[in-house]
C-alpha positions in Angstrom: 0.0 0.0 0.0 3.0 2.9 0.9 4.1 2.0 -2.7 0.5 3.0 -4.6 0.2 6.0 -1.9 3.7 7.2 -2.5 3.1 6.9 -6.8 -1.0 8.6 -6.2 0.4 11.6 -4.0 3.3 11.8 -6.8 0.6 12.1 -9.6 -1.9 14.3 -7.4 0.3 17.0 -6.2 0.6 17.9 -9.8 -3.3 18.2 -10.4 -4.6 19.3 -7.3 -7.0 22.6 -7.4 -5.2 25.2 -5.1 -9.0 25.6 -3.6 -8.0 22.0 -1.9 -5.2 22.9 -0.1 -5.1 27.2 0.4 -7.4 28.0 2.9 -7.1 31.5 1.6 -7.5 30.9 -2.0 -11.2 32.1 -3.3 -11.0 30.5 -6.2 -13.6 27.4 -6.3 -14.5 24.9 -9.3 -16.5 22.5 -9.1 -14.5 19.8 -8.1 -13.3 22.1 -5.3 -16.8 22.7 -4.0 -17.4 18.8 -4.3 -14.3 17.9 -2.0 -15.4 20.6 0.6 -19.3 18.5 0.6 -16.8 15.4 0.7 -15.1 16.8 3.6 -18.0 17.6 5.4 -19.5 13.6 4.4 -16.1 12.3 5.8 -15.0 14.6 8.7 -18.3 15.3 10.1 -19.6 12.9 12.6 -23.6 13.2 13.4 -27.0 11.9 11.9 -25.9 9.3 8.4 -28.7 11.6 7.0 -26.4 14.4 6.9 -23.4 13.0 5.9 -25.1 11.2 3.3 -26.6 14.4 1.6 -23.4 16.3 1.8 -21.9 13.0 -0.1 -24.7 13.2 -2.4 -24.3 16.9 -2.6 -20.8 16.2 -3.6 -21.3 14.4 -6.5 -24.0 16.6 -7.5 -21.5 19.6 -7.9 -19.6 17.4 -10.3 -22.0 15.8 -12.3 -24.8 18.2 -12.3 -25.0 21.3 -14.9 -25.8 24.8 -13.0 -28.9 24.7 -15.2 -30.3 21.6 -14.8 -33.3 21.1 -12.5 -35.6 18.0 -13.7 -34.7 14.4 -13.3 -31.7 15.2 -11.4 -31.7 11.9 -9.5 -31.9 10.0 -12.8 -29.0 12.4 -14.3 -26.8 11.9 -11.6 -27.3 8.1 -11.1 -26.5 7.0 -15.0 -23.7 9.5 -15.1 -21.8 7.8 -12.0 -23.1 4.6 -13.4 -21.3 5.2 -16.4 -18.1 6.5 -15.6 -17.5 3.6 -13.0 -18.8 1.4 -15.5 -16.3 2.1 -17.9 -13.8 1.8 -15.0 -14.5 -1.6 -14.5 -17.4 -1.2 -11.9 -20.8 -2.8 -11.9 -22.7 0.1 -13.3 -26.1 -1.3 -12.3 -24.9 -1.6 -8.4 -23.6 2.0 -9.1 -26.7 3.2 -10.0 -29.6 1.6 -7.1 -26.6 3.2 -4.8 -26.9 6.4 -5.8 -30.4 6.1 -5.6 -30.9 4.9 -2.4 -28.2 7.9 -1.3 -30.6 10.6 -3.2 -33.5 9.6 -1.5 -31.8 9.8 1.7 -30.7 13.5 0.7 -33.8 14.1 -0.5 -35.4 13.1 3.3 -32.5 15.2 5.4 -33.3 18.1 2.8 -37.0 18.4 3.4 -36.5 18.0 7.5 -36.9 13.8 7.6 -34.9 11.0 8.4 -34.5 7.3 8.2 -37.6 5.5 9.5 -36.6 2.2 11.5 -37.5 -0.3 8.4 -35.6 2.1 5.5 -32.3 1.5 8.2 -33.1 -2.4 8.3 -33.4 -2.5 4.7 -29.7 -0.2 4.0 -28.5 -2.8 7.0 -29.3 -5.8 4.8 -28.2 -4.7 1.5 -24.7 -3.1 2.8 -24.2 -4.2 6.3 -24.8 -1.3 8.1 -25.8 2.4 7.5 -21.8 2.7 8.0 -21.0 0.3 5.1 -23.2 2.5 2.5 -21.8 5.7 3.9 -18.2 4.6 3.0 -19.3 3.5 -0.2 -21.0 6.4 -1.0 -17.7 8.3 0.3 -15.6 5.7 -2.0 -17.8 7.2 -4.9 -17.0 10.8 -4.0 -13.2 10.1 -3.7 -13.2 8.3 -6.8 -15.0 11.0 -8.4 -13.1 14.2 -7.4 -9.9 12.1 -8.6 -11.2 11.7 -11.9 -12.5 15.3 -12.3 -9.2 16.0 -11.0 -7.4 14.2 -13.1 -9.4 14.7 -16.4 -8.9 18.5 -16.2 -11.9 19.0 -18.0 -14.2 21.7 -17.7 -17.8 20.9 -16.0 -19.9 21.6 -18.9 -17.2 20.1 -20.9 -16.5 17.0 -18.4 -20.5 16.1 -18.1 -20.9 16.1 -22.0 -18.0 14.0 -22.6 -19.8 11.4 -20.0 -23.2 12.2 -21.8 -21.7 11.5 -25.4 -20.6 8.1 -23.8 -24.7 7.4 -23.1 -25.3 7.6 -26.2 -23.6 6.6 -28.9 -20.1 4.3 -29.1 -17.5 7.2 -30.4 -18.5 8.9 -27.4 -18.1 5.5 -25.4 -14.6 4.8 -26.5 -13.3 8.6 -26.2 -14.2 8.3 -22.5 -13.2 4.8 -22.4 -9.5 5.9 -23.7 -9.7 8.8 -21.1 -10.2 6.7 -18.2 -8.3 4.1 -18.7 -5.3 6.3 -18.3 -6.4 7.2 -14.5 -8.0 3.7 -13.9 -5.1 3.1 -11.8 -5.0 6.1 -9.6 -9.1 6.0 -9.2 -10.0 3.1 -7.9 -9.1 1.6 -4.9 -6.6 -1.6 -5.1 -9.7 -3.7 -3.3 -12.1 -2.4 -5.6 -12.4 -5.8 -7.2 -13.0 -7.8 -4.3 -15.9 -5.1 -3.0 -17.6 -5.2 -5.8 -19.9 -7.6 -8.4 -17.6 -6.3 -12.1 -19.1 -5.1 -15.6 
């Protein structure tokens, strides 16, 4: 592990946003508003409600457009689906995740929470409320990497995952991009977590 730490923080110093790192700086991007909601998600303790929705908020600020405002749940989940997919992840398990997490947001962001059998049923399906949190986190890190890394402007960054919904040039121009970060994305246990494509 010190080995694929040592050879992530030697390819990451070189890409990092100066919004991560400067407390001062006031310059903030999307994926630099999406690691502060990360933050918050991972440093945070308190209800899983809230940590969730700041997860979920996370990945909104990356794969969301400013303008969009219908179907956002069904935007954001095939999005992640698809980028992981083409990562190597199981795209469907991607996407009921990031469903369940949106609804979860959606309940913390209207003044609910978690009744007793929706906790049972996130218990069962990922071991405990803790176990879909991380894997929700998991999906943010991976994320902010790859927005990171891509160096793509957001428009420009959610188009390019768009064009890979829907037709196959699009598919094997973001195929070719992340494979070249495939490496520094996913975690080494990803494999063993996770049902593959």
């Amino acid at each position: 592990d010190i080995r694929q730490l040592k050879r992530f923080w030697e390819v990451m110093l070189d890409s990092l946003p100066s919004g991560f790192h400067e407390t001062s700086s006031t310059s903030f991007d999307y994926a630099t508003i999406a690691y502060k909601r990360y933050c918050d998600a991972l440093l945070h303790n308190g209800v899983a409600e809230r940590r969730i929705a700041n997860a979920v908020m996370a990945l909104e600020s990356i794969f969301l457009k400013g303008g969009e405002t219908q179907e956002l749940l069904y935007r954001l989940s095939i999005r992640v689906a698809r980028l992981f997919g083409l990562m190597g992840l199981d795209s469907h398990y991607v996407k009921r995740t990031l469903q369940e997490a949106y609804r979860i947001r959606s309940l913390f962001v209207h003044g609910d929470q978690l009744s007793y059998k929706a906790k049972q049923k996130l218990n069962v399906k990922y071991g405990s409320i803790d176990g879909f949190l991380l894997t929700l986190l998991d999906y943010c890190r991976m994320s902010i990497v790859s927005a990171v890394m891509l160096k793509k402007e957001k428009d420009e960054y959610v188009d390019l995952i768009d064009d890979a919904l829907i037709d196959t040039e699009g598919t094997e121009r973001l195929r070719r991009l992340v494979h070249d970060i495939r490496h520094i994305v996913l975690p080494a246990t990803s494999d063993e977590d996770q049902p593959a494509n």
